[in-house]
C-alpha positions as CSV (number, residue, x, y, z in Angstrom):
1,X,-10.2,70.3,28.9
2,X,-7.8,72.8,27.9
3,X,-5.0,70.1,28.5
4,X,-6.8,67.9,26.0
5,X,-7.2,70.7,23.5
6,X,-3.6,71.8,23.9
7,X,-1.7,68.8,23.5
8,X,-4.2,66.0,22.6
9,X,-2.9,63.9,25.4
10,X,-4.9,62.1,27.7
11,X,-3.6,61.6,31.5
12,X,-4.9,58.5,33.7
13,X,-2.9,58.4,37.4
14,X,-0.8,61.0,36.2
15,X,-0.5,64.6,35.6
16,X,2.7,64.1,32.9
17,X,0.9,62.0,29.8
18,X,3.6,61.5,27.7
19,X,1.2,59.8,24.7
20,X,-2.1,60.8,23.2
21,X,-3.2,58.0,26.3
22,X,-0.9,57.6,29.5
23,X,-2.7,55.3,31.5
24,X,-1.0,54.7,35.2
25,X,-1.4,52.2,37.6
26,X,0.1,50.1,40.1
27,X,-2.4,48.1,40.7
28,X,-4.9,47.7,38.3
29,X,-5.2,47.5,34.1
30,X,-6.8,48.6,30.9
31,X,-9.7,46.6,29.4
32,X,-10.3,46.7,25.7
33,X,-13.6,46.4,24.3
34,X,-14.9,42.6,24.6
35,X,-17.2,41.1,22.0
36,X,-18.4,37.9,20.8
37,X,-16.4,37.4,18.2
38,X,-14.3,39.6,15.4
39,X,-17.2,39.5,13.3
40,X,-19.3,41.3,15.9
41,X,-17.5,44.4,14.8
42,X,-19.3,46.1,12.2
43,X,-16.8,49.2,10.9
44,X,-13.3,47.5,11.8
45,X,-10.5,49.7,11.2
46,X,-6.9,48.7,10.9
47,X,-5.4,49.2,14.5
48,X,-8.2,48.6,16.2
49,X,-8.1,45.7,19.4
50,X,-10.5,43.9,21.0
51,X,-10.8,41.1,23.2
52,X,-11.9,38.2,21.2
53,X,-14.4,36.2,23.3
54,X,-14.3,33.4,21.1
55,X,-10.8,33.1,20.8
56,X,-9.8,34.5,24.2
57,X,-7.1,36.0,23.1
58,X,-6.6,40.1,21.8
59,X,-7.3,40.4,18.2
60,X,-5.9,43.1,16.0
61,X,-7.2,44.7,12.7
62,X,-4.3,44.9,10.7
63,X,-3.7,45.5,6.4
64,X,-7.7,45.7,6.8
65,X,-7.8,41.9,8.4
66,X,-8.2,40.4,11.8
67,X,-4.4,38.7,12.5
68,X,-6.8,36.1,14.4
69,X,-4.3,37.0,17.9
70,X,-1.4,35.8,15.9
71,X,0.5,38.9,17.4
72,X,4.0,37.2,17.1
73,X,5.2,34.1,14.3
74,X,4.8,30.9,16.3
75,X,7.5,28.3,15.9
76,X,6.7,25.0,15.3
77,X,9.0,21.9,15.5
78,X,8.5,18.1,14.5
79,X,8.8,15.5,17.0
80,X,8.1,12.2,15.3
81,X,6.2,10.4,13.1
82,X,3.2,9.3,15.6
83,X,1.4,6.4,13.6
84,X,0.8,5.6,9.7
85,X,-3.0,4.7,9.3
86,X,-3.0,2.9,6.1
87,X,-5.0,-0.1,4.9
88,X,-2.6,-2.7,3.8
89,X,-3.9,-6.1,4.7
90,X,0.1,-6.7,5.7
91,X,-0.1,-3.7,8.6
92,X,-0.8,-0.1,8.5
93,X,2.6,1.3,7.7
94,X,1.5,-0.4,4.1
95,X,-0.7,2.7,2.5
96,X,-1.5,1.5,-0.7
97,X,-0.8,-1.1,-3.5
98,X,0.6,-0.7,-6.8
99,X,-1.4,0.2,-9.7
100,X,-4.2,1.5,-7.4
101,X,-5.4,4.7,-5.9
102,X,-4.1,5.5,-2.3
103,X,-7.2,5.4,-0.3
104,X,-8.4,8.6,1.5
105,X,-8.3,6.7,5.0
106,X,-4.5,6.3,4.4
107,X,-3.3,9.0,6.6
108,X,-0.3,9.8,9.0
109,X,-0.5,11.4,12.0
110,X,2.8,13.5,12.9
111,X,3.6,15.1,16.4
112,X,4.3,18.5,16.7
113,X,4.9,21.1,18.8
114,X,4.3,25.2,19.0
115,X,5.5,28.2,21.1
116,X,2.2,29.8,21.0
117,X,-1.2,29.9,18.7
118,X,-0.7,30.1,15.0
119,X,-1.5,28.7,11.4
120,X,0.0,26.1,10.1
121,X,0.6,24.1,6.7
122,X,2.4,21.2,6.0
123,X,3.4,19.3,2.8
124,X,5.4,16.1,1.9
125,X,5.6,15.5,-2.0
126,X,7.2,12.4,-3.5
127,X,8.1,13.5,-6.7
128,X,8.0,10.2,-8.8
129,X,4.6,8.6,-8.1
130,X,2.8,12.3,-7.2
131,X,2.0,11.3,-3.9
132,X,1.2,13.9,-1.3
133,X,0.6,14.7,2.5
134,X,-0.3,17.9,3.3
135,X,-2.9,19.1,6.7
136,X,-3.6,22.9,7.6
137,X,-5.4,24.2,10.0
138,X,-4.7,26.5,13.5
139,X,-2.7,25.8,16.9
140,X,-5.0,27.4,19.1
141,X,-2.5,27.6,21.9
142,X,1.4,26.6,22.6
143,X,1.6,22.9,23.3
144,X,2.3,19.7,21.9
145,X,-0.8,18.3,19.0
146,X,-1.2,15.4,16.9
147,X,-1.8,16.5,13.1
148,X,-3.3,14.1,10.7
149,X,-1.6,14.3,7.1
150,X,-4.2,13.4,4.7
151,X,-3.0,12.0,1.2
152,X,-4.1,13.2,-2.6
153,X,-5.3,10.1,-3.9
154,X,-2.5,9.6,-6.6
155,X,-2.5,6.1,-8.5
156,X,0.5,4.6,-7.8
157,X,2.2,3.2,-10.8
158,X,1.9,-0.6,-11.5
159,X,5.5,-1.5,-11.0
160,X,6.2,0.5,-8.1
161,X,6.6,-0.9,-4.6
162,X,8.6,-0.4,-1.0
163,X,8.7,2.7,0.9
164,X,8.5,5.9,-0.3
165,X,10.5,8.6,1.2
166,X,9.1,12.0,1.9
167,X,10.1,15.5,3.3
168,X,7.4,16.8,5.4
169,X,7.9,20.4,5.1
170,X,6.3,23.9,7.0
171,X,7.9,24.0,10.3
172,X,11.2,24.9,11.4
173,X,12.8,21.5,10.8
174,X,11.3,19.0,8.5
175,X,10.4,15.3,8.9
176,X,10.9,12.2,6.9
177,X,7.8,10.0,6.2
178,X,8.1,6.7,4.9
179,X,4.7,5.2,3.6
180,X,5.3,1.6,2.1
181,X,3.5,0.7,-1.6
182,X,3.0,-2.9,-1.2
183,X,2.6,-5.7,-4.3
184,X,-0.9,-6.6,-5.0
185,X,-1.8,-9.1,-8.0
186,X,-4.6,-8.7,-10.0
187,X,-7.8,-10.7,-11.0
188,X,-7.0,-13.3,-13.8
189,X,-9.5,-11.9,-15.7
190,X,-7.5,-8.6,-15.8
191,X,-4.5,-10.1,-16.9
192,X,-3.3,-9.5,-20.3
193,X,-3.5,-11.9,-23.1
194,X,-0.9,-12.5,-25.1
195,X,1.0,-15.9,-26.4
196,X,4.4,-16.8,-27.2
197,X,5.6,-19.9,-29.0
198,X,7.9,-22.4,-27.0
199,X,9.0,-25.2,-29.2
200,X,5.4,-26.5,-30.8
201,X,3.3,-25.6,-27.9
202,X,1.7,-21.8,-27.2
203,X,1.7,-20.6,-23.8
204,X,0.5,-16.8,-22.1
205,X,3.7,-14.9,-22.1
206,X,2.8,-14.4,-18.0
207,X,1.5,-15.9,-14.6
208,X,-2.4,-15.1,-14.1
209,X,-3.0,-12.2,-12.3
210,X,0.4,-11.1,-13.0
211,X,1.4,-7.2,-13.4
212,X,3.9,-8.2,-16.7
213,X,6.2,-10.6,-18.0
214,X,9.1,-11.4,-16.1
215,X,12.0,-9.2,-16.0
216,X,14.3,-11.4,-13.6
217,X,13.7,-14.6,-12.1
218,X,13.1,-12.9,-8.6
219,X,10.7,-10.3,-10.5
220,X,7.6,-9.3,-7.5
221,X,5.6,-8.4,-10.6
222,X,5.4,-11.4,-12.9
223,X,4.7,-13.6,-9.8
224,X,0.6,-13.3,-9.9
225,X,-2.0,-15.0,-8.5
226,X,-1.4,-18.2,-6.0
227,X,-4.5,-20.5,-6.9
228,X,-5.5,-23.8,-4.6
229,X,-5.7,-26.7,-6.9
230,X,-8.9,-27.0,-8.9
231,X,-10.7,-24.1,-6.9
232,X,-12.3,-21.4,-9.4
233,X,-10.9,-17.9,-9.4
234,X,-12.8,-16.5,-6.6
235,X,-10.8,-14.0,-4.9
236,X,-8.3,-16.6,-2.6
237,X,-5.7,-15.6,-5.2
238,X,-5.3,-12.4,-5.1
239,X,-2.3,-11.8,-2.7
240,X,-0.2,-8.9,-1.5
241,X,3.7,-9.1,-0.8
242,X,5.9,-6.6,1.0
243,X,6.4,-4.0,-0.8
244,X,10.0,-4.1,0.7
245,X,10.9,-7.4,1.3
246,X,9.2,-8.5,-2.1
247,X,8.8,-12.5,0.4
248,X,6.4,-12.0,3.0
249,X,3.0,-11.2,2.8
250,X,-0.4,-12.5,3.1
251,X,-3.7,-13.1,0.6
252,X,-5.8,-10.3,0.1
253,X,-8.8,-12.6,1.8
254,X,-8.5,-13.9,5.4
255,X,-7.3,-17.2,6.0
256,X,-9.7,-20.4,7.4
257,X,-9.4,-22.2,10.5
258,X,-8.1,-25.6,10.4
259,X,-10.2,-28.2,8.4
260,X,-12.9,-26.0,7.5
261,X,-13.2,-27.5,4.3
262,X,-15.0,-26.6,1.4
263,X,-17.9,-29.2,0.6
264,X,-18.2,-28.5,-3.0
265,X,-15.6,-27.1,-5.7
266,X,-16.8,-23.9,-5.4
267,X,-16.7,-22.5,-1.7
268,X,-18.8,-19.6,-2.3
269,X,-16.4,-17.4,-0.5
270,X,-13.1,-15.8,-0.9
271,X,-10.9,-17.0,2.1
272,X,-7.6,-19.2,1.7
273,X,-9.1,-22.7,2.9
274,X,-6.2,-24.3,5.1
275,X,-5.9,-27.8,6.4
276,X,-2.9,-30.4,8.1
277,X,-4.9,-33.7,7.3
278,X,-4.4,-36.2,5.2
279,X,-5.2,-35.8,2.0
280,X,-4.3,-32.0,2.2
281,X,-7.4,-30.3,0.8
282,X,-8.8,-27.8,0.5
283,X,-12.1,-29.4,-0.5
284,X,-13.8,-32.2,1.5
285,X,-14.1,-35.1,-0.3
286,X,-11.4,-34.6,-2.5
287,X,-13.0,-34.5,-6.0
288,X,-10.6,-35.6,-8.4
289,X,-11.9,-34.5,-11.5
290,X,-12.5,-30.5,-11.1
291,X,-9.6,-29.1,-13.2
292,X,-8.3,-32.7,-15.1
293,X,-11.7,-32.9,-16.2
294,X,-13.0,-28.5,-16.9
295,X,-9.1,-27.9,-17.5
296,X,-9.4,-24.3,-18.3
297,X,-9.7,-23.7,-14.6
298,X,-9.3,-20.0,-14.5
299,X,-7.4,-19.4,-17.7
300,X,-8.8,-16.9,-20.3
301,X,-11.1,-18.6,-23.0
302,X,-8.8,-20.3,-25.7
303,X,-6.5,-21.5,-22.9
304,X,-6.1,-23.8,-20.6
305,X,-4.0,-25.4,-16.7
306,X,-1.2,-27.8,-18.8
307,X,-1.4,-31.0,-18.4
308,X,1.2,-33.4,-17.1
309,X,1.8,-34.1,-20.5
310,X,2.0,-30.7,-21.9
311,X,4.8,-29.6,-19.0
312,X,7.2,-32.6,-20.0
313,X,6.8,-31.0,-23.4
314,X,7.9,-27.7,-22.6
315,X,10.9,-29.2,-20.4
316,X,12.0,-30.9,-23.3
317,X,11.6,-28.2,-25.6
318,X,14.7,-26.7,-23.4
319,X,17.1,-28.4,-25.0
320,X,16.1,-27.5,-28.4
321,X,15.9,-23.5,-27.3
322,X,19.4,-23.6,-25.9
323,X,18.0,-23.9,-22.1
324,X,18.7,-27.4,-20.9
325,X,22.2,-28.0,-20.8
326,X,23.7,-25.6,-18.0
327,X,23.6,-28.9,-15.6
328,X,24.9,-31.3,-18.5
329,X,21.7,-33.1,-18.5
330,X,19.9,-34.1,-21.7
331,X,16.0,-34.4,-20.1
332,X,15.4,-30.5,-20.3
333,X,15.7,-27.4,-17.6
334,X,18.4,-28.1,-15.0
335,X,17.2,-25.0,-12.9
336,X,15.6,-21.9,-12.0
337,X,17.9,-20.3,-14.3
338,X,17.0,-21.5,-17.6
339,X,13.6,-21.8,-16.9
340,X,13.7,-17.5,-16.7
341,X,16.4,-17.9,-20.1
342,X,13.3,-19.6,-21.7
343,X,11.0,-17.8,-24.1
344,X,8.4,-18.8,-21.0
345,X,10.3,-16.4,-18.6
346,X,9.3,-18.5,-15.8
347,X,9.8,-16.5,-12.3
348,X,10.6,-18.1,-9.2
349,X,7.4,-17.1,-7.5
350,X,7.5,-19.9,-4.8
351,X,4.3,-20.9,-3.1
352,X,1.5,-20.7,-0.6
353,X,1.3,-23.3,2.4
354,X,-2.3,-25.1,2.3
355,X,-1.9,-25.3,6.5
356,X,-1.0,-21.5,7.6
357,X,-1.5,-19.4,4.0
358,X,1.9,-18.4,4.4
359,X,4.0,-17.7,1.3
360,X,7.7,-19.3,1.3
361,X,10.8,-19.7,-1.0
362,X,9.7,-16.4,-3.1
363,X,12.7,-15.0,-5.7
364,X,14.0,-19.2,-5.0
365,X,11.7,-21.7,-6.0
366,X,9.4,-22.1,-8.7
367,X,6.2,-24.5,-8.4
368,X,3.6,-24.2,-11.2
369,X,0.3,-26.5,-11.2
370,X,-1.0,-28.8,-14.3
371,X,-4.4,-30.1,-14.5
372,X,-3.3,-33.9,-14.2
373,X,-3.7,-35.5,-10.8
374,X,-3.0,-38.8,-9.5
375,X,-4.2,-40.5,-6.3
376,X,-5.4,-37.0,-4.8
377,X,-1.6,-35.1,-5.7
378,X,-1.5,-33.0,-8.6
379,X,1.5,-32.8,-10.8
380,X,3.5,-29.5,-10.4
381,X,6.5,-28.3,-12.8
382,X,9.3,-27.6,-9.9
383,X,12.6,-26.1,-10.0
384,X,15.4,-24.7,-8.0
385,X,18.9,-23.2,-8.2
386,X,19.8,-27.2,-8.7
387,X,17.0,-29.1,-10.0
388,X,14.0,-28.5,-12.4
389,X,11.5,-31.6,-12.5
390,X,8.3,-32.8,-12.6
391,X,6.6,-33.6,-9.0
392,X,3.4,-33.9,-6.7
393,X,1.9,-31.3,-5.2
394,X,-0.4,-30.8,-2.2
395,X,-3.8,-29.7,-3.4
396,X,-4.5,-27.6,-0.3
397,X,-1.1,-25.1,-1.3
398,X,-1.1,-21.8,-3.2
399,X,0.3,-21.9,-6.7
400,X,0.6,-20.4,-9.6
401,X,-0.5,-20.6,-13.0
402,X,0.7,-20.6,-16.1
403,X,-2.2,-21.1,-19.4
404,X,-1.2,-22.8,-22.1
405,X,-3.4,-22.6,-25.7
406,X,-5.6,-24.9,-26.4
């Protein structure tokens, strides 16, 4: 007692304490007060330990907080991207489409590793669209975890598209994450409306379902909607290109088996009807009349699918506008060329192939539908780097359209 009194200093296995506390063993240790949890303490004071049961770890009340055992920085370190779960219908590095929110199930999960337990926040910020990844959250131990990155919902602008590049910050070394925007067209009832004059007729200044007019023949964004002939606007248009390679893709619907045609003009379902039979329909029976007779098809009111007639028209207009004598012909547009030139800024959209539902010569070829049909082929305006004509199309493909006035 008089030790204690003296010099406040506490002796265990020795004689010689040389702190308020000497404990000395060889063989044996000191145990700290063990409780449920950190919260279990009633009057914590700052450097006070205990053993957190919960945690199983020493926690210290430091700066009048529990540090939570986080006696020592942990360093963390990327590995890799370990899988992009977004909801394209192309695949899942595809998080989003243009013009749209990013879904909240479009996450990324990241691998990383830590040298011991600690708190961690990450963030990737593209600065252009306001897209973001962030996660936080605790290590609970050194090791190697998977970390999912959720997104803020930003609406991607409508002419954006590919991959986006991000930093992923918060660890020692950072990360690049490359979410891909892909190109989604749009209802044809959400198009906009608006006409422009080409020689005497009036046509929509853009493809339905179409983002904007053309800005380039190859243009992703004035392509639109890829419409079976005659079929009403019921959700096998809507497609989605690559946000990358602005060619391959897929519709936003699934795609039929084989010759499971439709048995009326309107299928009642939104799936892109394939077949490899003679007369290449998608509609059994092959009803004729469907857009040469109700010829608005899925144009706005006021407008309506050209005819034949009304496409012949327009290609002879080209000479008049300046636009139909790059190939020294006197008939009209000589090729994809001056069919953009025209006031009709006609994009090279290609088309969709009525046996798979794949999409082919997109930023090449241009094939547009009219409402006139002749011995179960419908007439299509087509043209190429070398050729712009009138031709038959099969009823079963994916085309676009472009309204004319009534």
């Amino acid at each position: 007692m008089a030790t204690i009194t003296s010099f406040a200093q506490i002796g265990v296995g020795t004689d010689d304490p040389k702190a308020t506390l000497d404990v000395v063993s060889t063989n044996s240790g000191v145990i700290v007060p063990r409780v449920a949890n950190a919260a279990a303490v009633t009057s914590p004071k700052n450097g006070m330990v205990i053993y957190d049961l919960s945690l199983n770890c020493f926690n210290f009340y430091e700066n009048d907080a529990w540090n939570n055992c986080l006696s020592s920085p942990a360093i963390m370190t990327f590995d890799s991207v370990n899988a992009y779960n977004g909801v394209s219908v192309i695949d899942s590095q595809g998080v989003g489409y243009n013009g749209e929110a990013v879904p909240a199930a479009s996450t990324i999960d990241v691998d990383v590793t830590t040298t011991s337990r600690g708190t961690y926040s990450f963030v990737a910020t593209d600065a252009t669209t306001g897209l973001e990844y962030t996660a936080t959250g605790d290590f609970n131990s050194a090791g190697s975890y998977v970390v999912t990155l959720s997104n803020n919902g930003a609406t991607i602008p409508a002419t954006t598209s590919g991959v986006i590049s991000m930093t992923l910050s918060g660890a020692s070394n950072t990360l690049v994450l490359e979410p891909r925007i892909d190109v989604k067209s749009i209802p044809a009832s959400a198009t906009t409306v608006f006409d422009v004059t080409y020689g005497t007729q009036k046509w929509m200044d853009r493809n339905l379902g179409a983002r904007r007019v053309a800005t380039a023949s190859d243009d992703v964004f004035s392509y639109g909607n890829y419409y079976q002939w005659g079929r009403p606007a019921d959700g096998h248009e809507i497609t989605v290109l690559n946000g990358t390679t602005h060619t391959s893709g897929r519709g936003f619907a699934d795609v039929t088996a084989l010759e499971d045609l439709a048995t009326s003009d309107a299928p009642g379902h939104p799936n892109f009807i394939t077949t490899d039979v003679d007369p290449y329909d998608w509609r059994n029976g092959n009803n004729d009349d469907r857009w040469n007779t109700a010829s608005q098809g899925p144009c706005p009111a006021g407008y309506h699918v050209p005819t034949q007639a009304e496409w012949t028209v327009a290609d002879a207009a080209a000479i008049a506008s300046g636009n139909g004598t790059n190939g020294g012909t006197t008939t009209g547009w000589d090729n994809n060329v001056e069919t953009y030139e025209s006031t009709l800024k006609l994009p090279t959209a290609g088309y969709r192939g009525g046996k798979t539902g794949n999409f082919s010569t997109q930023g090449t070829n241009g094939y547009y539908w009219s409402s006139t049909i002749a011995s179960t082929i419908a007439y299509t305006m087509y043209f190429s780097s070398t050729d712009a004509y009138l031709g038959g199309g099969r009823n079963a493909n994916g085309i676009p359209v472009r309204c004319i006035k009534n």
